[in-house]
C-alpha positions as CSV (number, residue, x, y, z in Angstrom):
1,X,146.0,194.1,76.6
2,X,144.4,198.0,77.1
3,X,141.3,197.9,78.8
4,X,139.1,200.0,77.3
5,X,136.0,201.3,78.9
6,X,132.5,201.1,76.8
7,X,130.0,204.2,76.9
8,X,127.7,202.6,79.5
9,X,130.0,199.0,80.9
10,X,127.5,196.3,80.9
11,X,127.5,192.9,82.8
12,X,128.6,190.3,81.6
13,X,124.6,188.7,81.5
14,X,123.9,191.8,79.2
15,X,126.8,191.8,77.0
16,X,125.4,187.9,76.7
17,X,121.9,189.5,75.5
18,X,123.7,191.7,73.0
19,X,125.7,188.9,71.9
20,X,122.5,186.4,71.1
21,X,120.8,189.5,69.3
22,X,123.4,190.5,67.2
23,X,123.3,186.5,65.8
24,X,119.3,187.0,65.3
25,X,120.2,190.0,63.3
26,X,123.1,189.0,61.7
27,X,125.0,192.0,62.2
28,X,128.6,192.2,61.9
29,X,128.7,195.2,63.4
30,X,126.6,194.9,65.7
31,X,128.5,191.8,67.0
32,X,132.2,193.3,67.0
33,X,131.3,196.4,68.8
34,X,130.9,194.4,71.7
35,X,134.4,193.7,71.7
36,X,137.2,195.5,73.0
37,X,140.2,196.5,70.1
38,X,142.2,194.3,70.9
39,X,139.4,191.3,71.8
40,X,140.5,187.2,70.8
41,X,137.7,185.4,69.4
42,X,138.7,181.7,70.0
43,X,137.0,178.6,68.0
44,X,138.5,175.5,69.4
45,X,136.1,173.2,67.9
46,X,136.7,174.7,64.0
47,X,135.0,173.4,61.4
48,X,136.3,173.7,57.4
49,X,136.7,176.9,56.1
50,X,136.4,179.0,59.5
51,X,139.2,180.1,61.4
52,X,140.9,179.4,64.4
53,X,140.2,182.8,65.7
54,X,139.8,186.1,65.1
55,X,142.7,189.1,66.6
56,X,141.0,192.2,67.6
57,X,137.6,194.0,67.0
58,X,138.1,194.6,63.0
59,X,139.3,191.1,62.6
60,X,135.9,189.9,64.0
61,X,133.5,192.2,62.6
62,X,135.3,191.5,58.8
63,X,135.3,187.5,59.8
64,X,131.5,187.6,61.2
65,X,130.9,189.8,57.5
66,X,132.3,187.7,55.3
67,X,130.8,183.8,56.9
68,X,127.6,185.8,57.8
69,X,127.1,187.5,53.9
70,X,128.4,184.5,52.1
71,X,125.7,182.2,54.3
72,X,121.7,182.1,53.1
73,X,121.1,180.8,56.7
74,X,119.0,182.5,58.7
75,X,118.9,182.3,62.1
76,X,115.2,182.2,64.1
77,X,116.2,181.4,67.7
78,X,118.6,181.4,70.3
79,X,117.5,179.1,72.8
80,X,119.1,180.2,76.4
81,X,119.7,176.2,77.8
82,X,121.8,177.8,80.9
83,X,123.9,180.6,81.8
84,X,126.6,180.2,84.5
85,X,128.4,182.6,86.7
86,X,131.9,182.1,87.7
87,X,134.6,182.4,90.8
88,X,135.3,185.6,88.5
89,X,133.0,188.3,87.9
90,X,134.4,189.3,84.3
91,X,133.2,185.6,83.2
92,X,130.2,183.7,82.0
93,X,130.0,180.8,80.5
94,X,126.7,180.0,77.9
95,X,124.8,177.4,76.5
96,X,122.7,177.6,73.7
97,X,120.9,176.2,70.8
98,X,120.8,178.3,67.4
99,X,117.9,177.6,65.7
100,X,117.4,178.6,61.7
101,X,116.2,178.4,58.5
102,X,117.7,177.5,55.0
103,X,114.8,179.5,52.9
104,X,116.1,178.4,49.5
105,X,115.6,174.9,51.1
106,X,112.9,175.3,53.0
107,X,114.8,173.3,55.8
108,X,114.9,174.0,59.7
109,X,118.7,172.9,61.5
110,X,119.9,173.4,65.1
111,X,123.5,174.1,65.8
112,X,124.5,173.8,69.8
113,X,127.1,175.8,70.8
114,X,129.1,176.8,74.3
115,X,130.2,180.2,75.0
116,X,132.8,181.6,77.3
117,X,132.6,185.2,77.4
118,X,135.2,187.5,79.4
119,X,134.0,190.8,79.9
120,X,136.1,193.8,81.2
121,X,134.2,197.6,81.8
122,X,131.3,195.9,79.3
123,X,133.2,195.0,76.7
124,X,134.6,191.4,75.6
125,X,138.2,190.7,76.0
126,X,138.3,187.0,75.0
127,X,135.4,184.5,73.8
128,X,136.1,180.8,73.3
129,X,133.6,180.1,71.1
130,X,132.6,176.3,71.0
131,X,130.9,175.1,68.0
132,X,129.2,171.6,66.9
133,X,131.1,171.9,63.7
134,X,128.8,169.4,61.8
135,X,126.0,171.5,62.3
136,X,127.4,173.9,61.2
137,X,128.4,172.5,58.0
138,X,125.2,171.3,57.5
139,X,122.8,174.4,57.9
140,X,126.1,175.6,55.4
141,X,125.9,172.6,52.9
């Protein structure tokens, strides 16, 4: 994997921060530029019509396009619960709660998620990206 640099590298805390607003905005691109080109996006705990994973920046700014535009959820809140340093610099893992709205329903739902974020000169190399796939596919349902 090339290693490329980002204009100004951030730490792995603040790609973290980037990461969280780019889910309260909903913004594909927003999102995927925080990857490097060739960047894995990893969802072990997948839940029905989402992918594994995502290959490479385009791969997750067209998958984070299409579930983000085809979904009326919108998202409030991301609660920090923790974020933890690792043994290696490049790595932090994060827990959080996603907080949104169904507006057409009028409904509130929480999703809990996990995140493991490797980040190389500011940019993320791999994510492994753990889900509650029933939440998720009932703020989708």
């Amino acid at each position: 994997m090339s290693h490329p640099a980002a204009p100004t590298a951030r730490t792995p805390h603040e790609v973290l921060t980037c990461y969280y607003q780019a889910m309260l905005d909903k913004s594909p691109d927003d999102l995927a530029d925080l990857y490097a080109v060739d960047a894995v996006h990893e969802f072990p705990f997948t839940s029905p019509g989402f992918p594994a994973r995502f290959e490479g920046r385009e791969a997750v700014r067209a998958g984070y396009r299409a579930a983000w535009g085809a979904s009326p959820a919108q998202v409030r809140e991301v609660r920090r619960v923790s974020a933890h340093e690792t043994a290696d610099p490049e790595v932090i893992i994060a827990e959080h709660v996603v907080v949104g709205t169904l507006p057409a329903k009028g409904t509130t739902f929480t999703v809990p998620g996990l995140l493991i974020l490797h980040v190389h000169n500011g940019l993320i190399m791999r994510v492994r990206d753990y889900m509650d796939g029933s939440g998720v596919a009932a703020a989708r349902a």
